[in-house]
C-alpha positions, 0 to 999 in steps of 0.5 A: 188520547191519553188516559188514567186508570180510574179504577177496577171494579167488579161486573154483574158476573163478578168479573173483573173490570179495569176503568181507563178515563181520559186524564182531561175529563172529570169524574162523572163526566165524558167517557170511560174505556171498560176492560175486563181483565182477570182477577191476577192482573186486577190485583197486580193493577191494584197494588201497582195503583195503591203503592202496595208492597208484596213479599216476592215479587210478581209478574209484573215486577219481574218484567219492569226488573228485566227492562231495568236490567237490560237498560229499556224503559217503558215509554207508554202503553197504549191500548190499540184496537178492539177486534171482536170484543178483544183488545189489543196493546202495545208497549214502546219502550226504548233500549239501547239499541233503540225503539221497540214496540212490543204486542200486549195484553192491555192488562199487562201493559197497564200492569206495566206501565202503573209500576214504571209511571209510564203514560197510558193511551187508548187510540180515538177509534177503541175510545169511540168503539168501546167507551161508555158515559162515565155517568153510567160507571159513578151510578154503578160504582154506588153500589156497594157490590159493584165496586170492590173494597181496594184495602181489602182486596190487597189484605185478602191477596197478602193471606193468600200469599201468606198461606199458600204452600208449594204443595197447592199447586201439584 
């Protein structure tokens, strides 16, 4: 089924969360795909969703910038299977010299997929697998602590990208 990402939150742990939500159910009703992704691929999630410029470019737009060079454009993503807890994705793109099917991370793929406007798909089995009451995700999300504050995560990533200096990272 096809689905849209609905939002990234943050669990009880302070982990971070990516919502996948079938494009035909209204908020508040049917079922939502959880995700737990890292805080990295939630910003670069984040600032794909939110149209968010950055001064150098990030993983993520280095991949779409590669596909653009090489001619290959992104299809769809899907989000495949779930295998003891782990999901697993797949990207579908077409080059010139035809279909490929590429193995991903579901982080990275909807990373991907956000920045090129490329559909994103969940199979019916991880759906019924893994999927919960979208009830259950609006009645956490009102809860200031659960939900992160998108402006303000960008604002916080745009600091950190403008304060940190080669020199962090020896």
């Amino acid at each position: 089924m096809q689905v849209r990402v609905a939002g990234v939150a943050l669990d009880a742990a302070g982990q971070h969360v990516i919502l996948l939500k079938p494009l035909d159910d209204l908020p508040g009703s049917g079922s939502v795909l959880p995700i737990w992704i890292g805080q990295q691929e939630a910003t670069s999630i984040l600032i794909a969703v939110e149209g968010a410029t950055v001064p150098r470019p990030l993983a993520h737009d280095l991949m779409r910038n590669m596909l653009e060079a090489l001619d290959a454009v992104v299809d769809r993503v899907e989000v495949t299977r779930i295998d003891e807890g782990t999901f697993y994705a797949e990207i579908t793109l077409t080059t010139p010299f035809g279909a490929r099917v590429i193995d991903a991370r579901p982080s990275d793929a909807i990373a991907l997929a956000s920045r090129v406007g490329a559909s994103i798909w969940v199979a019916e089995a991880v759906m019924t697998e893994a999927g919960v009451l979208d009830t259950l995700i609006e009645n956490s999300s009102e809860d200031d602590e659960a939900v992160p504050d998108v402006a303000e995560s960008l604002d916080e990533f745009k600091r950190f990208i403008d304060d940190i200096e080669p020199e962090d990272f020896r």
